[in-house]
N, C-alpha and C positions, 0 to 999 in steps of 0.2 A: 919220970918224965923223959928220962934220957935216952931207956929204953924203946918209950912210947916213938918218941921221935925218929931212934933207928928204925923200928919196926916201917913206918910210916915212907920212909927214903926207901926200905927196903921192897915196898911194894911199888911205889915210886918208880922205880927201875925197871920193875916187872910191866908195869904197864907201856912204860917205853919201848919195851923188847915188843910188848906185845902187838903195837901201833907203825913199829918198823917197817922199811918196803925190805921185802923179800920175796921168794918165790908159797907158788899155794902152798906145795908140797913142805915147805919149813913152818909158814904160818901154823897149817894144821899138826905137826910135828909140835909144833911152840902153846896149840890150846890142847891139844892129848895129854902133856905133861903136867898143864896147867890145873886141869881139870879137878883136883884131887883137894888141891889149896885153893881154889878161887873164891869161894864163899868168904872163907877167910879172908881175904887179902882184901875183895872188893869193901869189907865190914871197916878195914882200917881205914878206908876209905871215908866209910858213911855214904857209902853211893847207894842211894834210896830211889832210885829208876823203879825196878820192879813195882813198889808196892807205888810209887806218884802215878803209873801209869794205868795202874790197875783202878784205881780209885779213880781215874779221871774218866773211863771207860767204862766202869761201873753208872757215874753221874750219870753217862749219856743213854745206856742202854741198862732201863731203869724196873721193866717187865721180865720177865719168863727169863730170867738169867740162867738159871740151872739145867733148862733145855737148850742156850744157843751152844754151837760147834763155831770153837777158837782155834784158827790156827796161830802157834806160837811160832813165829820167825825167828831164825837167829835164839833158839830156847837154851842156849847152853847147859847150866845145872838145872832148868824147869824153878829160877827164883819167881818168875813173873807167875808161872801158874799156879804156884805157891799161895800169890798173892791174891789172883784174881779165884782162886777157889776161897780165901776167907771173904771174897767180896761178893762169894753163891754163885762165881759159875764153876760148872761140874765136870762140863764134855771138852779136852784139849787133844790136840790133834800136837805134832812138834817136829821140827826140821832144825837140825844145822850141820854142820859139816864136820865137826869134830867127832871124831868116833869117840874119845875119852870122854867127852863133858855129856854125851848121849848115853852114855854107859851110866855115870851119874845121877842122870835125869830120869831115865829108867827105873835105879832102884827106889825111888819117891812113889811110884805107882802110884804118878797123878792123871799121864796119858794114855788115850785109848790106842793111839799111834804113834809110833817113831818111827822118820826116815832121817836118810844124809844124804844133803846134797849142799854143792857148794853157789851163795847164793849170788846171781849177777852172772855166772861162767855157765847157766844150762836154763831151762824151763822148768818153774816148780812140780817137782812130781803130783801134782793135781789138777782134778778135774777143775775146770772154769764153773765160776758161780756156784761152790760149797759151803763156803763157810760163809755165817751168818755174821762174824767177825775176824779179825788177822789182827795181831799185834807183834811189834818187833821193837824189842828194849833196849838199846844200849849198842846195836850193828853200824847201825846210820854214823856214821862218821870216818873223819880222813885214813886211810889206809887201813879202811874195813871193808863194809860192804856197798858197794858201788851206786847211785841214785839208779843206774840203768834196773833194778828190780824194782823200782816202784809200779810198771805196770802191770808185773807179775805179781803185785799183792792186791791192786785191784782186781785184776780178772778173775781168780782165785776166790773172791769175794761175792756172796749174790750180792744181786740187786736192794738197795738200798740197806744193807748191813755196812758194818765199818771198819774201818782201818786206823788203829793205834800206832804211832809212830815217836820218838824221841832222837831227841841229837844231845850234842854238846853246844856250849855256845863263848867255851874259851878262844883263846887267839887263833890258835895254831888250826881251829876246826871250822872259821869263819868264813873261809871260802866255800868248804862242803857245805856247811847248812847255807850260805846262797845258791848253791848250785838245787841243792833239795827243795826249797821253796822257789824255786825257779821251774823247777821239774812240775811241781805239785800245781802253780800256779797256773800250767798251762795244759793241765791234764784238766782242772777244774772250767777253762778257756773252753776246750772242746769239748766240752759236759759230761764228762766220765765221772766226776765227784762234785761234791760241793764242801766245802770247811765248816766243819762245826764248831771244834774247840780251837784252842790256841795256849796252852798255861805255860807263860815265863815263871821259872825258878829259879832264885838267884842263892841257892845253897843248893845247887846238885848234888856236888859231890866235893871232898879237896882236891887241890888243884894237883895234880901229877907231875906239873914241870916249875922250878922253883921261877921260870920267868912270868908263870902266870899269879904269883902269890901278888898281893898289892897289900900297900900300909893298912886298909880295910878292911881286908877277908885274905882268907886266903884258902876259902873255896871258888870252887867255876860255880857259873850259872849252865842252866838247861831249859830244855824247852820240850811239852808236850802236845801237838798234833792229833787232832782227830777229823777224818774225812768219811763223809757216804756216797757210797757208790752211787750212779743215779743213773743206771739205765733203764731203771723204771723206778721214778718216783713218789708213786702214790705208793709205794713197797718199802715200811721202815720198820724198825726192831724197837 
């Protein structure tokens, strides 16, 4: 148990570093190295994003799974598409900025594509209206990736396909996910999307910072998002 428990602070720390403000260039430095251990570390964790996400995104798009094109936002090691190919989808497409966790991801020879790029600092290297779905696991939150790419995962998206998205919903991340359903709410206002799902999870993952442990639990909750695009919506999946 003792060990269990260091192992646990020890990843604790890592995710610390990893939530840091710093500059891009140490960020990406900081998931290059990471890349090798992350699978590991996120496990001590119990952080089941990937596969809650895949399963909720499954429910919604419930036909021809193994012919739609996913782009994986934010794919790091490719856990998500891991998960969403035990759930029958086949075609993933995959973006993130780390050259190390793309390296990774690559040797899984899950996607048809990788690129890098860094997401919120440029325009996603894609065409508008390709992919039937977009999903991004685990990016969304404080001193990651910025709410400013929420319109870049719509555009990105045909018409009436969807957009998978998760946050955290501990303390320290409750300003970002207002800020994100702030964003969402008023993308959905001038009819670019409309809300499909919503899943609160109140065992995301363990909590990372000992101020967020309570007598209770002492995992965080999370939250899973689904939205469709509706620039034409007689056009769904």
């Amino acid at each position: 148990m003792a060990d269990c428990g260091k192992r646990l602070q020890q990843v604790r720390d890592v995710i610390t570093a990893a939530h840091k403000s710093c500059s891009v260039s140490e960020k990406l430095q900081f998931y290059d190295q990471w890349a090798a251990q992350y699978e590991k570390d996120v496990s001590v964790l119990e952080y089941e994003a990937p596969h809650l996400a895949a399963l909720a995104l499954a429910s919604v798009c419930r036909l021809n799974r193994e012919s739609k094109l996913v782009l994986d936002v934010a794919c790091g090691t490719g856990r998500a598409a891991e998960e969403l190919q035990r759930c029958g989808f086949n075609l993933f497409h995959g973006l993130d900025g780390s050259a190390g966790m793309l390296e990774v991801a690559q040797r899984k020879d899950l996607y048809q594509d990788l690129k890098q790029s860094m997401l919120g600092k440029e325009q996603l290297p894609y065409d508008s209206e390709k992919y039937d779905a977009v999903i991004i696991v685990g990016a969304l939150s404080d001193g990651q990736v910025p709410v400013s790419v929420l319109p870049e995962l719509l555009r990105v998206t045909k018409p009436g396909g969807l957009v998978c998205m998760t946050t955290r919903s501990n303390i320290s991340n409750l300003s970002y996910k207002a800020e994100l359903e702030e964003e969402m709410s008023s993308l959905q206002n001038q009819g670019f999307c409309e809300q499909v799902l919503v899943q609160e999870v109140e065992q995301w993952e363990k909590a990372t910072s000992e101020k967020e442990i309570t007598q209770e639990s002492d995992y965080i909750a999370g939250v899973i998002y689904i939205y469709r695009k509706m620039s034409a919506p007689s056009t769904v999946i």
